[in-house]
Gaussian input, Z-matrix of N, CA and C with variables (Angstrom, degrees):
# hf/3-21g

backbone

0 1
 N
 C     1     B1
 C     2     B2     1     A1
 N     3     B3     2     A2     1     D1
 C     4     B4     3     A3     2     D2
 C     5     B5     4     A4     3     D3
 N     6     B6     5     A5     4     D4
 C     7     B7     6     A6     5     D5
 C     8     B8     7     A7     6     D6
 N     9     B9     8     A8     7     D7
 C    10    B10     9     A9     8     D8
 C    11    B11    10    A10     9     D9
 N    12    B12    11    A11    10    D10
 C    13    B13    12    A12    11    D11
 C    14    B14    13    A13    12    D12
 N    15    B15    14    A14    13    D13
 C    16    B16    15    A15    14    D14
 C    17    B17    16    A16    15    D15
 N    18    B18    17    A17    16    D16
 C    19    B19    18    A18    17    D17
 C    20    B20    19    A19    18    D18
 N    21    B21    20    A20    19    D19
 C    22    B22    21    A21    20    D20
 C    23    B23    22    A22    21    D21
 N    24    B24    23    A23    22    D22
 C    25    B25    24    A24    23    D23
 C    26    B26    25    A25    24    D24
 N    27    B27    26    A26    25    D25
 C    28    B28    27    A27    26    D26
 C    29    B29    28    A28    27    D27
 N    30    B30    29    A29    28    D28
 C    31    B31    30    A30    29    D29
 C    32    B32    31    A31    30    D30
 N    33    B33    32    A32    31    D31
 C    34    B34    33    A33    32    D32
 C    35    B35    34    A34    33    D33
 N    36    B36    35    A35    34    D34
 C    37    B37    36    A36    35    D35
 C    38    B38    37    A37    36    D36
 N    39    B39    38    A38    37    D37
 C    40    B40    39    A39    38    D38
 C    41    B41    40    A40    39    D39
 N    42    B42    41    A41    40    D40
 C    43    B43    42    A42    41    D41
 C    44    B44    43    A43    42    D42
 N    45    B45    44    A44    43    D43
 C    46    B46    45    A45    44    D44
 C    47    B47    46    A46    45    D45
 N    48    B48    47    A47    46    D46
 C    49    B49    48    A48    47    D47
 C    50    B50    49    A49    48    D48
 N    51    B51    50    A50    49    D49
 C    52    B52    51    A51    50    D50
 C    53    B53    52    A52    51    D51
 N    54    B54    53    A53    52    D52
 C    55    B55    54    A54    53    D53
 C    56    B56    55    A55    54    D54
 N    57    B57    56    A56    55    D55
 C    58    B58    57    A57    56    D56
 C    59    B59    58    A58    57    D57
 N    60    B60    59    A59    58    D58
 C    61    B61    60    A60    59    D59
 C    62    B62    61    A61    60    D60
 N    63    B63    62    A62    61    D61
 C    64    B64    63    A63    62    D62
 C    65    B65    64    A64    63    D63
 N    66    B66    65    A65    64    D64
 C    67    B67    66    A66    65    D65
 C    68    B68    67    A67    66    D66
 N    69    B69    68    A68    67    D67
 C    70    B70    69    A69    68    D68
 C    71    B71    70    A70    69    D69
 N    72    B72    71    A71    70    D70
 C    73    B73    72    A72    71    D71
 C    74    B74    73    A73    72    D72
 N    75    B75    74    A74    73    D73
 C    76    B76    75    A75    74    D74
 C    77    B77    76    A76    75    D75
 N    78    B78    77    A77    76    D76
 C    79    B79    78    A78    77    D77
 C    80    B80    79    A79    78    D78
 N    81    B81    80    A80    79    D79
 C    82    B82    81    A81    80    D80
 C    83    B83    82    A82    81    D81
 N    84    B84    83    A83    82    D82
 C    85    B85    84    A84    83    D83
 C    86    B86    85    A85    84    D84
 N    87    B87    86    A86    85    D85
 C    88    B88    87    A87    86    D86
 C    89    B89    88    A88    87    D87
 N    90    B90    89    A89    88    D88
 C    91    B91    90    A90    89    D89
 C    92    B92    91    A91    90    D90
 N    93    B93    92    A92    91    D91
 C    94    B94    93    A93    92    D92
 C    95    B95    94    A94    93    D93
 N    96    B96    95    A95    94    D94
 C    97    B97    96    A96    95    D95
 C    98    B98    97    A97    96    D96
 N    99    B99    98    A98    97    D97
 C   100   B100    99    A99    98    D98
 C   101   B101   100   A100    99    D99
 N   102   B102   101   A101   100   D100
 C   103   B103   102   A102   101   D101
 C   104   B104   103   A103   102   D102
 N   105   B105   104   A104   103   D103
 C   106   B106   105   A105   104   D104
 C   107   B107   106   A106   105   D105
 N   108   B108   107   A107   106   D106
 C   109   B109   108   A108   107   D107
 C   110   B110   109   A109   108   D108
 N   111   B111   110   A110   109   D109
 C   112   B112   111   A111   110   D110
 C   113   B113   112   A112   111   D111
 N   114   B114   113   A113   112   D112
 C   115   B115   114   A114   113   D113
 C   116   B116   115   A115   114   D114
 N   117   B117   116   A116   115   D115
 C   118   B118   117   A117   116   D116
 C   119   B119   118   A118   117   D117
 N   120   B120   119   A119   118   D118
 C   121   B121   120   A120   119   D119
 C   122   B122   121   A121   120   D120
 N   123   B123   122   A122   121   D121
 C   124   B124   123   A123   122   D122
 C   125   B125   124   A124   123   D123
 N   126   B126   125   A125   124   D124
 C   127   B127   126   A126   125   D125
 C   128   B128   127   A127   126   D126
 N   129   B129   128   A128   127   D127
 C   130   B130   129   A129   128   D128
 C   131   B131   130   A130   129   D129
 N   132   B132   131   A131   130   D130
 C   133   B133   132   A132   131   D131
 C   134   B134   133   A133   132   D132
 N   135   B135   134   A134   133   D133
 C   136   B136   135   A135   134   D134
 C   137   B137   136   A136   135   D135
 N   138   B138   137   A137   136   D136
 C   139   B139   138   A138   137   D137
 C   140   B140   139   A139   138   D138
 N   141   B141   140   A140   139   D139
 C   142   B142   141   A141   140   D140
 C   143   B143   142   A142   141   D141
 N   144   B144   143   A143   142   D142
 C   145   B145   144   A144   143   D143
 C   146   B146   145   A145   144   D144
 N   147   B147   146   A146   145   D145
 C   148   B148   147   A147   146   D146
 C   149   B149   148   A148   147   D147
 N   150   B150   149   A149   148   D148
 C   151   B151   150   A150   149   D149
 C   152   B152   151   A151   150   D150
 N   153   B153   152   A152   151   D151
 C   154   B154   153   A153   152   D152
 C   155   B155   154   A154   153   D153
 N   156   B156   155   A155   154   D154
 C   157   B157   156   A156   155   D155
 C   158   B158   157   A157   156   D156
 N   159   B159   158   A158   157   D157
 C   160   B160   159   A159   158   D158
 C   161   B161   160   A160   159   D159
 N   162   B162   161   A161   160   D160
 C   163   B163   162   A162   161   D161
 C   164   B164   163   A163   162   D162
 N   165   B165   164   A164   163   D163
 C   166   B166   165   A165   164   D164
 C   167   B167   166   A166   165   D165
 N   168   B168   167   A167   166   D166
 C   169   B169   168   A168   167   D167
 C   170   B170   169   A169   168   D168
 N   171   B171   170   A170   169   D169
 C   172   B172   171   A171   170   D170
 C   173   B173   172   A172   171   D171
 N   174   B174   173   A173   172   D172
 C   175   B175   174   A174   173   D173
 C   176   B176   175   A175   174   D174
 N   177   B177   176   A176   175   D175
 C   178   B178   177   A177   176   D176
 C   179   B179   178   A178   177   D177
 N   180   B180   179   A179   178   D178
 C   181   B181   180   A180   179   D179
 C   182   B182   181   A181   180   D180
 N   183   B183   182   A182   181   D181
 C   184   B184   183   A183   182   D182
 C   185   B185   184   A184   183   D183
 N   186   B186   185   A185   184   D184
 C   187   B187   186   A186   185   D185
 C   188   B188   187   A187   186   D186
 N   189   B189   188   A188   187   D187
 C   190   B190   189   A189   188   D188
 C   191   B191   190   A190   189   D189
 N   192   B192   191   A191   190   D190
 C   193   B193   192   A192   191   D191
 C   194   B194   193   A193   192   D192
 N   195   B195   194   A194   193   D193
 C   196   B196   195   A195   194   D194
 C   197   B197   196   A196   195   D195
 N   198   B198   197   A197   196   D196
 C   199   B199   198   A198   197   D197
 C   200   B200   199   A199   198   D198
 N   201   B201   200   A200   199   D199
 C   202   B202   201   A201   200   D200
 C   203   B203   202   A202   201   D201
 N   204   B204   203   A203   202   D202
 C   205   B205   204   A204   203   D203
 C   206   B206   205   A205   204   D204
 N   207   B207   206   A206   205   D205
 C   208   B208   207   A207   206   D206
 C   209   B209   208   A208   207   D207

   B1=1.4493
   B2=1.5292
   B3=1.3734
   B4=1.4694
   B5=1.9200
   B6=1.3857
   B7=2.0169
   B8=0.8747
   B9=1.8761
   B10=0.9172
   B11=2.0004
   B12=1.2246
   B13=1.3350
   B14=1.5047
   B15=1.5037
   B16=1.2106
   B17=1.6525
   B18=1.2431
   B19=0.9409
   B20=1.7451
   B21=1.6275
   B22=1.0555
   B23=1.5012
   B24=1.3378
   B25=1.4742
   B26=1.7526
   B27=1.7888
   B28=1.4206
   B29=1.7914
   B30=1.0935
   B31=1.7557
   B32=1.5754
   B33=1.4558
   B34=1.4038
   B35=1.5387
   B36=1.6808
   B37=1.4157
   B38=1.6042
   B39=1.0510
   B40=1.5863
   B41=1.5757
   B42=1.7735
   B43=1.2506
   B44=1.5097
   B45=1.6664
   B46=1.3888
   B47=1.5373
   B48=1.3499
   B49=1.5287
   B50=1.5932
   B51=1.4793
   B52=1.5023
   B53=1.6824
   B54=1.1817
   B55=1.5825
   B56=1.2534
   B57=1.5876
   B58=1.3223
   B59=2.1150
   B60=1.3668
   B61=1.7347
   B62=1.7289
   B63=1.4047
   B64=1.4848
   B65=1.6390
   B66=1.7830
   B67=2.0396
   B68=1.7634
   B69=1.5338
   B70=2.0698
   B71=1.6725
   B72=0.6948
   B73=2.0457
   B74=1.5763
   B75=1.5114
   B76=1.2525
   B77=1.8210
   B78=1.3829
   B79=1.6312
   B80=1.3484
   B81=1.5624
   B82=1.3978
   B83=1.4386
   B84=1.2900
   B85=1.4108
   B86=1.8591
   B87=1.5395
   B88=1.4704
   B89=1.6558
   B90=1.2677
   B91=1.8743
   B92=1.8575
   B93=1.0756
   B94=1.6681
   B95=1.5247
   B96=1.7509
   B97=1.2368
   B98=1.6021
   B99=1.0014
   B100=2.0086
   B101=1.6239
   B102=1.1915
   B103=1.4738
   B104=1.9465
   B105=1.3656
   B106=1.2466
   B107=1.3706
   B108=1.7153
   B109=1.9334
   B110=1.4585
   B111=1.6766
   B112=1.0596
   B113=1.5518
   B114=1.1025
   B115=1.8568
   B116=1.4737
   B117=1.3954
   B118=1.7873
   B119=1.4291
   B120=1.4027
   B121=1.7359
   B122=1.2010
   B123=1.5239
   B124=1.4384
   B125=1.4411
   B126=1.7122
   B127=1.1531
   B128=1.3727
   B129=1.4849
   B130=1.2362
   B131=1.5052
   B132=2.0135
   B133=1.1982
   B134=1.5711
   B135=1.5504
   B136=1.3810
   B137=1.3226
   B138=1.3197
   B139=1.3905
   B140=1.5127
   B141=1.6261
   B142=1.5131
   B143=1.3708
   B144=1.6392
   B145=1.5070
   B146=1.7322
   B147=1.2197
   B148=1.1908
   B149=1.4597
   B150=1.8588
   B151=1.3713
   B152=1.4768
   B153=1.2809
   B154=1.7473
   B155=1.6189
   B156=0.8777
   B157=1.5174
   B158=1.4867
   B159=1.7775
   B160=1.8704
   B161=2.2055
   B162=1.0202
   B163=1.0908
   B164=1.6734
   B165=1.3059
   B166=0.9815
   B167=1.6903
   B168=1.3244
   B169=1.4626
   B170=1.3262
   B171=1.2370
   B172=1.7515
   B173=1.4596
   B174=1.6405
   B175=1.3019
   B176=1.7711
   B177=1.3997
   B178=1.4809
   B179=1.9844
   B180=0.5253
   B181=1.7615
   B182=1.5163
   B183=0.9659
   B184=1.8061
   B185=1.2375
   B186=1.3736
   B187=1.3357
   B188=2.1204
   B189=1.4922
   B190=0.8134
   B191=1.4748
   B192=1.1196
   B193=1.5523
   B194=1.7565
   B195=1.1503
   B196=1.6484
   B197=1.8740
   B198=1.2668
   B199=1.3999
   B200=1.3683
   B201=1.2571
   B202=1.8188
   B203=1.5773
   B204=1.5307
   B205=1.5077
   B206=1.2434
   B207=1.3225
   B208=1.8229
   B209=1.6994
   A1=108.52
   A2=98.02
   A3=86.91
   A4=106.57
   A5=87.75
   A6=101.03
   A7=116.18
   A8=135.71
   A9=136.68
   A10=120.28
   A11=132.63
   A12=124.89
   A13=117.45
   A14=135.31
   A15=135.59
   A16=107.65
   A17=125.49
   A18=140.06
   A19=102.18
   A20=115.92
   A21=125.78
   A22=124.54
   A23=89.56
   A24=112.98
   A25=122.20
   A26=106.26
   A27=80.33
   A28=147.33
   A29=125.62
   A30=131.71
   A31=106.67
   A32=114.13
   A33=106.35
   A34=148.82
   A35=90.64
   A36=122.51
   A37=78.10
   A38=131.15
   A39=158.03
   A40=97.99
   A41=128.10
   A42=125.57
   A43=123.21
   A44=101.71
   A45=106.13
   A46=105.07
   A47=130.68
   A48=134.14
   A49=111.27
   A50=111.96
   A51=119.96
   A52=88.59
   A53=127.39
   A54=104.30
   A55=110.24
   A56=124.93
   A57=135.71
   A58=104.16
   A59=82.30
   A60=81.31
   A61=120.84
   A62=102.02
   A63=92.87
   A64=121.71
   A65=88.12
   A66=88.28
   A67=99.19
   A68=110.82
   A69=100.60
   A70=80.27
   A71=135.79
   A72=113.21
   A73=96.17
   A74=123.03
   A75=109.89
   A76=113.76
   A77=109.10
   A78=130.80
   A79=84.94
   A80=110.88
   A81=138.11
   A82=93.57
   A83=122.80
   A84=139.88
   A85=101.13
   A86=116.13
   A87=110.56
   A88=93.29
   A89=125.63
   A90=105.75
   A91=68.76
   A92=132.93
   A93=119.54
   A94=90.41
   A95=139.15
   A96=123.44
   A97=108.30
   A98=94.61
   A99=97.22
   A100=116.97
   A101=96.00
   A102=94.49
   A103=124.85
   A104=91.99
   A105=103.16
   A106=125.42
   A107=97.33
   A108=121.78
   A109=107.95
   A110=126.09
   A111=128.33
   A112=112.30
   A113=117.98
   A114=130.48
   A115=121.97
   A116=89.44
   A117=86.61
   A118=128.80
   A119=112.25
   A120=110.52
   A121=92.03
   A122=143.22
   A123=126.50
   A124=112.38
   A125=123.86
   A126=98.61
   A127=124.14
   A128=152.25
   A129=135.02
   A130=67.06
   A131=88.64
   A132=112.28
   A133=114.36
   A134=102.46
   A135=106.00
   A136=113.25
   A137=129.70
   A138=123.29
   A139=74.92
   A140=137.21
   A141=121.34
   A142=109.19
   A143=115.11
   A144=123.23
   A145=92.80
   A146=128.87
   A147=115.27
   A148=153.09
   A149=89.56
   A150=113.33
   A151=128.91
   A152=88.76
   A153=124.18
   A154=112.14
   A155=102.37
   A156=110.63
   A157=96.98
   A158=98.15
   A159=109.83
   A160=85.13
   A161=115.92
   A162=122.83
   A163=126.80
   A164=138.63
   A165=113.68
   A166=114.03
   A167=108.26
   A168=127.81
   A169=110.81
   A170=94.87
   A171=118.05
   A172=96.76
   A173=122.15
   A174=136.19
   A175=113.32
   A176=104.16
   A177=113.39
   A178=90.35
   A179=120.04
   A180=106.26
   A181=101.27
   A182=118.55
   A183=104.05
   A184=123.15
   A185=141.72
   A186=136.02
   A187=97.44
   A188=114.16
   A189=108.21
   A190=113.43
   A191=154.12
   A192=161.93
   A193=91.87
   A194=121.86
   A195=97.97
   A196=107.85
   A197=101.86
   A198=107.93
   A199=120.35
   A200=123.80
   A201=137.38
   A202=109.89
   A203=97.95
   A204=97.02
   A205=119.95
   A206=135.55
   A207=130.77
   A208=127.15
   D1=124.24
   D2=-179.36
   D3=-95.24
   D4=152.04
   D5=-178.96
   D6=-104.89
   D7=110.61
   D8=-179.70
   D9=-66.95
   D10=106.29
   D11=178.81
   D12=-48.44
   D13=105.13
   D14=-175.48
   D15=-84.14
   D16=167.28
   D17=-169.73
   D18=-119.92
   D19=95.85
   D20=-175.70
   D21=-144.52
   D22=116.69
   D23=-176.07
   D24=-68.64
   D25=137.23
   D26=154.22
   D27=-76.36
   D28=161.36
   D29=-179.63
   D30=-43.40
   D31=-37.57
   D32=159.31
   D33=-52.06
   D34=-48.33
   D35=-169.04
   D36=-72.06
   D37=-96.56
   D38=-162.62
   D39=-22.95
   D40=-48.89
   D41=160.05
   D42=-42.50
   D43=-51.62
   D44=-163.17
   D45=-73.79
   D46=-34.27
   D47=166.89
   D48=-46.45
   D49=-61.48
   D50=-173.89
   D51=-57.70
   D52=-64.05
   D53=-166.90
   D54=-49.07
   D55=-57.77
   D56=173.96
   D57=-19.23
   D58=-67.80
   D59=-172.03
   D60=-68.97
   D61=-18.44
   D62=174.20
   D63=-74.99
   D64=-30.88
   D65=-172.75
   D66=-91.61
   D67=13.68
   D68=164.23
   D69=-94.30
   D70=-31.38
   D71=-149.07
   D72=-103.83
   D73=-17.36
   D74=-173.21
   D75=-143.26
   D76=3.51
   D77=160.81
   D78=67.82
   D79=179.12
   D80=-146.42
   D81=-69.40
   D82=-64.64
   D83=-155.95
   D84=-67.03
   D85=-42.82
   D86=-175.47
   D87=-88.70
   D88=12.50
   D89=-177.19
   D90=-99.34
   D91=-68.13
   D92=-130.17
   D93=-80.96
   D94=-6.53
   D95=168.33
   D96=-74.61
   D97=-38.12
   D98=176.15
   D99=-66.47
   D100=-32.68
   D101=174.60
   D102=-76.25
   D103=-26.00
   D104=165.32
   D105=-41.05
   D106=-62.17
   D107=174.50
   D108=-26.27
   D109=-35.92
   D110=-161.15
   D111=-111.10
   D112=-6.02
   D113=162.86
   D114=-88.08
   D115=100.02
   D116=174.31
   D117=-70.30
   D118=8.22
   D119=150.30
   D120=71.30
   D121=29.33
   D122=178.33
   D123=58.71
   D124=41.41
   D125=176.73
   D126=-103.09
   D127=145.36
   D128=-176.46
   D129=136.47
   D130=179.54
   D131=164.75
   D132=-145.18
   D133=105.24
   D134=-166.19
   D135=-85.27
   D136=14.36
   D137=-179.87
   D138=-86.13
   D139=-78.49
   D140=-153.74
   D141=-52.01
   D142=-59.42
   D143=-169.49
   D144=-35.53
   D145=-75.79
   D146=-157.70
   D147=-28.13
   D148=-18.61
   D149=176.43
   D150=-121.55
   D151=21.39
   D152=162.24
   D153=-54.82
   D154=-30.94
   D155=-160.90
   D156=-111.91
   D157=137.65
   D158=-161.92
   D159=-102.35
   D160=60.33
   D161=168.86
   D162=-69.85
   D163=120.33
   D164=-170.24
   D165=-81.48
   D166=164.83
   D167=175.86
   D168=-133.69
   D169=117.52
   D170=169.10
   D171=-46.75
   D172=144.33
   D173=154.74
   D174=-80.92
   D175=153.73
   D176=-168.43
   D177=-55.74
   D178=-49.61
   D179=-170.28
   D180=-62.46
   D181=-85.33
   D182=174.51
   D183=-36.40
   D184=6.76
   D185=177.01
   D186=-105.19
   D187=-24.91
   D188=-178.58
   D189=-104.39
   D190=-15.76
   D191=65.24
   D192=34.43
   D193=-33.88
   D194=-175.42
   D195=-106.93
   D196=-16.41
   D197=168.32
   D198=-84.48
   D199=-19.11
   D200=173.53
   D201=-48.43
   D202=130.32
   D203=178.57
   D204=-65.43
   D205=140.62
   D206=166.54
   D207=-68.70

C-alpha cells in the first residue's frame, strides 16, 4: 500500500495562520468583531442550568467504597 505524505500542521501553527488570514482580509477591528459571533459572553445561567439534568450522583458511602483498597 502505498502512503501518501500529508501536509499537517500543528493546532497552534494552524490557529496562528487562520488568525493571520482573518486580520489581512478583515484588519484588527473586523477579526475581533467576527470573533465575537462565536463567544457566548457568559451567557446562560449555569448555576440553575446545572441542575437541569436528572443525572445520577453517587452518595458519600459509594464514593468511598469505590476508592477502598482490595
Amino acid at each position: 500500500m502505498i502512503m501518501a505524505r500529508r501536509n499537517i500542521i500543528s493546532d497552534n501553527e494552524l490557529q496562528t495562520n487562520g488568525l493571520n488570514a482573518l486580520k489581512e482580509a478583515l484588519g484588527v477591528t473586523g477579526t475581533l468583531k467576527f470573533l465575537e459571533q462565536f463567544d457566548q459572553g457568559g451567557a446562560g445561567d449555569y448555576t440553575a442550568e446545572k441542575y437541569l439534568n436528572d443525572e445520577y450522583e453517587p452518595t458519600d458511602e459509594e464514593i468511598r467504597k469505590m476508592f477502598q483498597k482490595s
